[in-house]
C-alpha positions as CSV (number, residue, x, y, z in Angstrom):
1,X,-2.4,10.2,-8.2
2,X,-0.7,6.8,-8.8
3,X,1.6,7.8,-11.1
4,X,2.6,10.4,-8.9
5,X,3.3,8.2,-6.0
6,X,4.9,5.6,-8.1
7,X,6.9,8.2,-10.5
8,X,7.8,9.6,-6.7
9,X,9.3,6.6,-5.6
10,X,11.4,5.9,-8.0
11,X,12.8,8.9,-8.0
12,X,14.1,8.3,-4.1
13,X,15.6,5.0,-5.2
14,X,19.2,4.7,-4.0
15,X,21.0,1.6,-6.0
16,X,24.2,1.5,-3.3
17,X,21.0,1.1,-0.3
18,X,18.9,-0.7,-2.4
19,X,22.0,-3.4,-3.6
20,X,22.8,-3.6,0.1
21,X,19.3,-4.7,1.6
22,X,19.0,-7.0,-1.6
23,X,21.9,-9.0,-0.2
24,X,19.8,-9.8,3.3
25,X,17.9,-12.4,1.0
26,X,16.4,-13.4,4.5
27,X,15.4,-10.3,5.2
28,X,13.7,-9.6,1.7
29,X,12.4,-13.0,1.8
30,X,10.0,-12.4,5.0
31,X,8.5,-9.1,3.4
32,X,7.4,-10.8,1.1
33,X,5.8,-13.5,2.8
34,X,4.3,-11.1,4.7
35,X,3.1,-9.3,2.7
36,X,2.1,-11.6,-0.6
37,X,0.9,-14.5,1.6
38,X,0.1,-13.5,5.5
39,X,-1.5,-10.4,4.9
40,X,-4.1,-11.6,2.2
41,X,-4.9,-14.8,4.1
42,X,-5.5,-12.4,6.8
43,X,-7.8,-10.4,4.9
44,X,-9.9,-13.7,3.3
45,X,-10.4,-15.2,7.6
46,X,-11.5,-11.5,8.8
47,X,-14.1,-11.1,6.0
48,X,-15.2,-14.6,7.0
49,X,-14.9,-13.9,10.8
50,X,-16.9,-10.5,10.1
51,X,-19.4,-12.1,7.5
52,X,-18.9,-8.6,5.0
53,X,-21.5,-8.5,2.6
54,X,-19.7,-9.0,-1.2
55,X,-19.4,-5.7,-2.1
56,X,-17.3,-4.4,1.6
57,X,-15.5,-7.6,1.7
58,X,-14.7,-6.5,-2.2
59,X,-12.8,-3.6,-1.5
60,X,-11.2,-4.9,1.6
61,X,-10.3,-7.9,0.2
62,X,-8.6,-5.5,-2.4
63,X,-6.5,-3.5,-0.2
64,X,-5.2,-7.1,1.8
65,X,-3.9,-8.6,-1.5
66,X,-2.5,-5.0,-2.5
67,X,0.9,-4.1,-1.0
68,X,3.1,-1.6,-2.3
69,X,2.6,2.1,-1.8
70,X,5.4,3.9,-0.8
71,X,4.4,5.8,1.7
72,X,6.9,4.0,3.1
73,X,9.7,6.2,1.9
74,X,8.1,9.2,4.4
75,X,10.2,10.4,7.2
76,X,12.0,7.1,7.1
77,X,15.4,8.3,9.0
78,X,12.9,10.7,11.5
79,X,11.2,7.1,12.4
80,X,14.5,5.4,13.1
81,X,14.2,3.1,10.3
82,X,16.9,1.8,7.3
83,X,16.7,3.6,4.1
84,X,17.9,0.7,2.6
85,X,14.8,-1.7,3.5
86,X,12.3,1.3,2.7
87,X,13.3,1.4,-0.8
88,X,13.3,-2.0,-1.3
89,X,9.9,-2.3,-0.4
90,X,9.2,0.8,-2.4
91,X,10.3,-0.9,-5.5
92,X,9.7,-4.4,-4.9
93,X,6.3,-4.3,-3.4
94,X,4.8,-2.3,-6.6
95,X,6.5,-4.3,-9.3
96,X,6.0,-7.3,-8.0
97,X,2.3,-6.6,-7.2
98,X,2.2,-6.2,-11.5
99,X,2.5,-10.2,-11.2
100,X,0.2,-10.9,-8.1
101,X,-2.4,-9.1,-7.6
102,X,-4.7,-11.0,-10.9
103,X,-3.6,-14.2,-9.3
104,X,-4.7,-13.5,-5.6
105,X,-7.9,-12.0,-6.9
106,X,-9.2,-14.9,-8.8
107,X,-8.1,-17.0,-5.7
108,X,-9.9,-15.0,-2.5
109,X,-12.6,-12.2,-4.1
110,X,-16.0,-13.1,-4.1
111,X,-17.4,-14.6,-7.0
112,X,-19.1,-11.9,-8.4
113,X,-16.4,-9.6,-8.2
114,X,-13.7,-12.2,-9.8
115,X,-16.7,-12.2,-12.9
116,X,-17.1,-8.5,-13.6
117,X,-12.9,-7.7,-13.1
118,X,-11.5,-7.6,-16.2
119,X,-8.5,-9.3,-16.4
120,X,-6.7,-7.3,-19.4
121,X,-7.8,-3.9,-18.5
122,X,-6.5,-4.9,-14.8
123,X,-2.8,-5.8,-16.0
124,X,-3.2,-2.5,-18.2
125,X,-3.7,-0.7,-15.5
126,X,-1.2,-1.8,-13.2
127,X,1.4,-1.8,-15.9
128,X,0.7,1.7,-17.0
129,X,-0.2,3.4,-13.7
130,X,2.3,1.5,-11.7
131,X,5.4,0.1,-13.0
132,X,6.0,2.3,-15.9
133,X,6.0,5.5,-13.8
134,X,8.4,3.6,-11.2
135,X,10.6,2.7,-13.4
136,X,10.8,5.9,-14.7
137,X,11.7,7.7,-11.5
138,X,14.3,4.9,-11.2
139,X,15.8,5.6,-14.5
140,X,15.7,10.0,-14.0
141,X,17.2,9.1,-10.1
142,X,20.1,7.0,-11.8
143,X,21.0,9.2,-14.8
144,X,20.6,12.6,-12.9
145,X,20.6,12.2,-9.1
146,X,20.5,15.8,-8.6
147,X,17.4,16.7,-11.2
148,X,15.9,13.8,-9.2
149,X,16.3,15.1,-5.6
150,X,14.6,18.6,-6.8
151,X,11.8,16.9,-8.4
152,X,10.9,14.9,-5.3
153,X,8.9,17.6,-3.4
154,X,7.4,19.1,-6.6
155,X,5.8,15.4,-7.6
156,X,4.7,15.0,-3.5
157,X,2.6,18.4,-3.9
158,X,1.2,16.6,-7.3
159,X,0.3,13.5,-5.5
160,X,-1.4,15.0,-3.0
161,X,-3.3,17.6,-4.9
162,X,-4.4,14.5,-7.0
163,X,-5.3,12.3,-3.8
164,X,-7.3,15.6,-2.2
165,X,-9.5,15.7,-5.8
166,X,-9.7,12.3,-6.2
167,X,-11.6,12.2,-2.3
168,X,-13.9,15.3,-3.3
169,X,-14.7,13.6,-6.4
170,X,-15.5,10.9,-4.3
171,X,-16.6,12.4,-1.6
172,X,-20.4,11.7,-2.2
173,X,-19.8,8.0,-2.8
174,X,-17.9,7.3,0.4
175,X,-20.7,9.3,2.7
176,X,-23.4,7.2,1.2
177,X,-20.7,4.3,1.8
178,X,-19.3,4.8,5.2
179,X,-22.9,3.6,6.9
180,X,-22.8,0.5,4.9
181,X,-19.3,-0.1,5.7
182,X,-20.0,0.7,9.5
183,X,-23.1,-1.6,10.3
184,X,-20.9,-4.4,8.3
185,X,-18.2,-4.4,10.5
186,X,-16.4,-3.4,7.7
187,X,-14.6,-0.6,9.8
188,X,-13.8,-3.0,12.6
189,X,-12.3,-5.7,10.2
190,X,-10.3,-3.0,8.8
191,X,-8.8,-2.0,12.3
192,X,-8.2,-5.3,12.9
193,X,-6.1,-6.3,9.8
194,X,-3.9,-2.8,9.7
195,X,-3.3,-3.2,13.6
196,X,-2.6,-7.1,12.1
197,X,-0.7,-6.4,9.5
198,X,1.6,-4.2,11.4
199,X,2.3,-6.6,13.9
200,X,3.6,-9.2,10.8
201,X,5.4,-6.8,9.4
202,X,7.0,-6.3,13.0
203,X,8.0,-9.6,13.7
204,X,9.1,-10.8,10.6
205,X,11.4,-7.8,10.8
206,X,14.1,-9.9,12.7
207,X,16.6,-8.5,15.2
208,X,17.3,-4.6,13.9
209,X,14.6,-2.6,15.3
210,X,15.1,-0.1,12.5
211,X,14.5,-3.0,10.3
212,X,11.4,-3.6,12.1
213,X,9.4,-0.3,11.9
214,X,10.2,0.1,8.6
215,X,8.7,-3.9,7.7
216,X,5.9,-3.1,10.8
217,X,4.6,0.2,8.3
218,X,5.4,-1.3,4.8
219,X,3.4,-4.2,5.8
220,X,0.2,-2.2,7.0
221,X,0.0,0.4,4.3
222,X,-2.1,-1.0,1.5
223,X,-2.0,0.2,-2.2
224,X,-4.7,3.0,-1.8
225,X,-3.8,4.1,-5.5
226,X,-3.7,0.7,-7.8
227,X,-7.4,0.0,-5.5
228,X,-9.2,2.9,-6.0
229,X,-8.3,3.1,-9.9
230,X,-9.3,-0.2,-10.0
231,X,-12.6,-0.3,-7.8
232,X,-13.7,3.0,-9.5
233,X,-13.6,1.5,-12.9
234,X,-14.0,-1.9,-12.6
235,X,-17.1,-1.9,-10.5
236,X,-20.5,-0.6,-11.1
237,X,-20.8,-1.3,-7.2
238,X,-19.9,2.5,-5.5
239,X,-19.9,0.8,-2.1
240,X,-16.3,-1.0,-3.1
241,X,-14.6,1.8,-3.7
242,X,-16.1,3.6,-0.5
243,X,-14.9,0.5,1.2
244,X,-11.5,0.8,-0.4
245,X,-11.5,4.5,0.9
246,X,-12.5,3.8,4.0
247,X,-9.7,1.2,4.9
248,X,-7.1,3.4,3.1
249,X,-8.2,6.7,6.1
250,X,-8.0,4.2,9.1
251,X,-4.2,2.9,8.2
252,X,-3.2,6.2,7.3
253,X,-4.5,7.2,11.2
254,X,-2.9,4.3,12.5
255,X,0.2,4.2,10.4
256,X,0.3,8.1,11.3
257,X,-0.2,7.0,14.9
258,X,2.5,4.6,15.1
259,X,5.2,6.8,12.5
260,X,4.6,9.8,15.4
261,X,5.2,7.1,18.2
262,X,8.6,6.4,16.3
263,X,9.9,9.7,15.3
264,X,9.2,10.4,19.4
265,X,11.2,7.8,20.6
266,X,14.1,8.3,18.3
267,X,14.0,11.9,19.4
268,X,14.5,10.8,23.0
269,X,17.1,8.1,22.0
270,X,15.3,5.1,22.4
């Protein structure tokens, strides 16, 4: 499933938008910020503020410190929102993560989590799962552009045949989950920080609103992909990736929400 999405996204990378947006180093600057530093600080007061038992706050803490899917990419000019900044946060966001995610971990996961993650198999994973597969779809989208644009919707269909097995797989693990999650507050937290997160993303968007949705939904959708992999086989604890799970459906229904809201308003010319 991850190397679908990230093989997928750099396959939609444009250089001329992507060299554009990489000149608004103000711009680029904020996204990160927001998502590298506001979002995960974020995540550590909620899981204080909600008092998540270790394993919950585990996998949410692992979705706040994980930015990068590119979900992003999806229906960006229907939402009235700059190609441009889309894939810069569809490649940025990912290859950077390669780099932060060990060092955020150790910083704001609980204790026992920070002892049973494996730190080499962790970089392994993100290197082969994430940025080799970008990189990639950013090589086949430069040397054959049109080979690129017809393998777009094939690797889509791949992803989400591999995202639809990967929840009956784990189907049984997030129903015994989801109770555990609920009478934490876990689900409430996670509302919180998507509904949060968006609203950073939105603000440090600046003056373009198309700039501003497109910041607003990179910043609330979480790297589903790199945090199940990684909760699944880093964790003898099945309630983390049922936590990880369970934040990943309620930003993709409020993401969803909010992408409809858009596409609605650009429709009426707002």
């Amino acid at each position: 499933m991850l190397i679908a999405l990230t093989f997928g996204a750099g396959l939609q990378v444009n250089w001329d938008h992507l060299v554009a947006i990489l000149k608004n180093t103000s711009l680029i600057a904020r996204a990160l910020i927001a998502n590298f530093l506001i979002v995960p600080l974020l995540g550590v007061a909620l899981a204080k503020l909600f008092a998540l038992p270790a394993p919950v706050a585990t996998g949410f803490l692992l979705m706040a410190i994980a930015p990068g899917v590119p979900f992003v990419l999806a229906s960006v000019r229907k939402r009235g929102g700059r190609l441009g900044l889309a894939v810069a946060l569809a490649l940025l966001l990912p290859a950077l993560s390669i780099l932060t995610i060990p060092v955020t971990a150790a910083l704001v996961l609980p204790t026992a989590a920070q002892a049973d993650l494996p730190m080499a198999r962790f970089l392994s994973t993100l290197v082969l799962f994430q940025l080799l597969p970008l990189l990639a779809g950013i090589a086949v989208a430069g040397r054959a552009p049109a080979s690129a644009a017809k393998l777009v919707r094939p690797v889509e269909l791949i992803f989400f045949a591999a995202a639809i097995g990967l929840l009956a797989v784990l189907a049984p693990t997030m129903a015994h989950g989801i109770a555990a999650v609920y009478g934490s507050h876990g689900m409430l937290a996670m509302l919180c920080i998507v509904l949060l997160s968006f609203a950073v993303g939105w603000a440090m968007g600046g003056p373009a609103r198309e700039d501003r949705r497109i910041l607003g939904l990179g910043t609330a959708l979480r790297n589903i992909g790199i945090c199940a992999l990684i909760a699944e086989s880093a964790f003898p604890d099945k309630l983390i990736v049922a936590t990880v799970l369970v934040y990943f459906i309620i930003q993709f229904v409020v993401t969803t929400i909010v992408g409809v809201y858009f596409a609605r308003t650009v429709a009426k010319g707002a």
